[in-house]
FIDRENMAR-61543 format. One record per atom (N, C-alpha, C): residue in one letter; x, y negated, z. Coordinates in pm, whole numbers, plus 32768, in hexadecimal, padded with zeros to 4 digits. Atoms other than C-alpha are relative to their C-alpha. Last residue first. Layout:
AXYZ
...
//
This chain:
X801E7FC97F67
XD33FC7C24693
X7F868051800F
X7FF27F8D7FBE
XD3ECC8234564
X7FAB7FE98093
X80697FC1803B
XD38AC7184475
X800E808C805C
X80467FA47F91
XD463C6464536
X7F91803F7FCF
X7F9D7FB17FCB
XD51EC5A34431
X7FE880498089
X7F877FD08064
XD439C48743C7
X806B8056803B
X7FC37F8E7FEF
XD36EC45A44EB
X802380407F75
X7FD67FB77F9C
XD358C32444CF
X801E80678032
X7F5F806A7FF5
XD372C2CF4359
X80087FF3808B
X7FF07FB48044
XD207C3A24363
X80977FE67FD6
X800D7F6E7FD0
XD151C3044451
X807A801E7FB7
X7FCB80137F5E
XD1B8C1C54397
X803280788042
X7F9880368022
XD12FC2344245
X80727FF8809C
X7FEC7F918032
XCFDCC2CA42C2
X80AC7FE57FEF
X80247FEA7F96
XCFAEC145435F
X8054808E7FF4
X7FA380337F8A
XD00CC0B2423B
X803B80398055
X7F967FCD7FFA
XCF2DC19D4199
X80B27FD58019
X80077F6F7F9A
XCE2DC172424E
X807E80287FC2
X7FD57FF57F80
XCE42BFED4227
X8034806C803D
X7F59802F7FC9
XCE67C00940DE
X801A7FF18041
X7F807FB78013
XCD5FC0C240C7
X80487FEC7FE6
X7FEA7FE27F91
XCC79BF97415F
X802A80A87FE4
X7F9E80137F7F
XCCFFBEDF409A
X7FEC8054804F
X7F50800D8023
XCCB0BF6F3F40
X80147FD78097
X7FA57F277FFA
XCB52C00F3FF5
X808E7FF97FFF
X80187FDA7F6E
XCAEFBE5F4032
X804C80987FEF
X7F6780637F9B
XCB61BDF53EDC
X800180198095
X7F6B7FA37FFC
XCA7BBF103E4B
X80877FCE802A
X7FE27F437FDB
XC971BEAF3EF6
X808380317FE8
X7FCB7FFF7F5D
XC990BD493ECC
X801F80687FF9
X7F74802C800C
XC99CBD7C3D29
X803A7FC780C5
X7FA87F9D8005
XC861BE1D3D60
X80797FF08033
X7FF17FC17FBE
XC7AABD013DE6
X804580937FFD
X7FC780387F81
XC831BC0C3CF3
X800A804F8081
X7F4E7FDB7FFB
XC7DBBCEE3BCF
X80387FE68077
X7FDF7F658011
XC67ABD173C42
X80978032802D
X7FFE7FF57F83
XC65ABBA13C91
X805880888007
X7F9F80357FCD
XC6B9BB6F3B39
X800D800C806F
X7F6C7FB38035
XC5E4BC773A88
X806D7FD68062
X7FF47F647FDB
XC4DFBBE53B46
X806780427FF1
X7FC3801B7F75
XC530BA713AC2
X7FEC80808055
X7F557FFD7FD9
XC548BB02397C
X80157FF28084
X7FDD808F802B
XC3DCBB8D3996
X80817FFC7FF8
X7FC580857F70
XC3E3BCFF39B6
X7FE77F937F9D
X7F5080267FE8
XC34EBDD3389F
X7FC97FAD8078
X8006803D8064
XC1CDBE8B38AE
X80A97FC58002
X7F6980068014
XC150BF913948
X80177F8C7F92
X7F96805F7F99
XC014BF263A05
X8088802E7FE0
X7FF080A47FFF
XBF31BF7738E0
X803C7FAB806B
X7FE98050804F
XBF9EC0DB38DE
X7FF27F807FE5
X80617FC88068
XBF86C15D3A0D
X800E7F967F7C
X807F80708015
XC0ACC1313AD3
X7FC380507FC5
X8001804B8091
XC179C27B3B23
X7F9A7F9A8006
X809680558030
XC184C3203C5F
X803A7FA57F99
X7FF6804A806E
XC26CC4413C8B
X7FAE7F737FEA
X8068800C8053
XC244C4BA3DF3
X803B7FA67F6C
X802E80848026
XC360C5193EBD
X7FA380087F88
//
């Protein structure tokens, strides 16, 4: 992957309302991964309280 950097007169801060989107769209992300490894490990979980005691087959 390529580095690319602004050039200097297009770095500049976020607005707030940027910032805010920003946060907002993060803050899905990581509420989306939390469930959806909690699903897996639900899931992992399960499996795993079924064959509890058959580790021999």
């Amino acid at each position: 992957m390529e580095n690319k950097t602004l050039p200097k007169d297009q770095k500049r801060e976020l607005t707030p309302e940027q910032k805010k989107a920003l946060a907002k769209k993060m803050l899905e992300k990581t509420t989306k991964n939390k469930i959806n490894n909690n699903k897996y490990f639900e899931f992992y979980d399960d499996i795993k309280d079924r064959t509890r005691g058959h580790e021999d087959w």
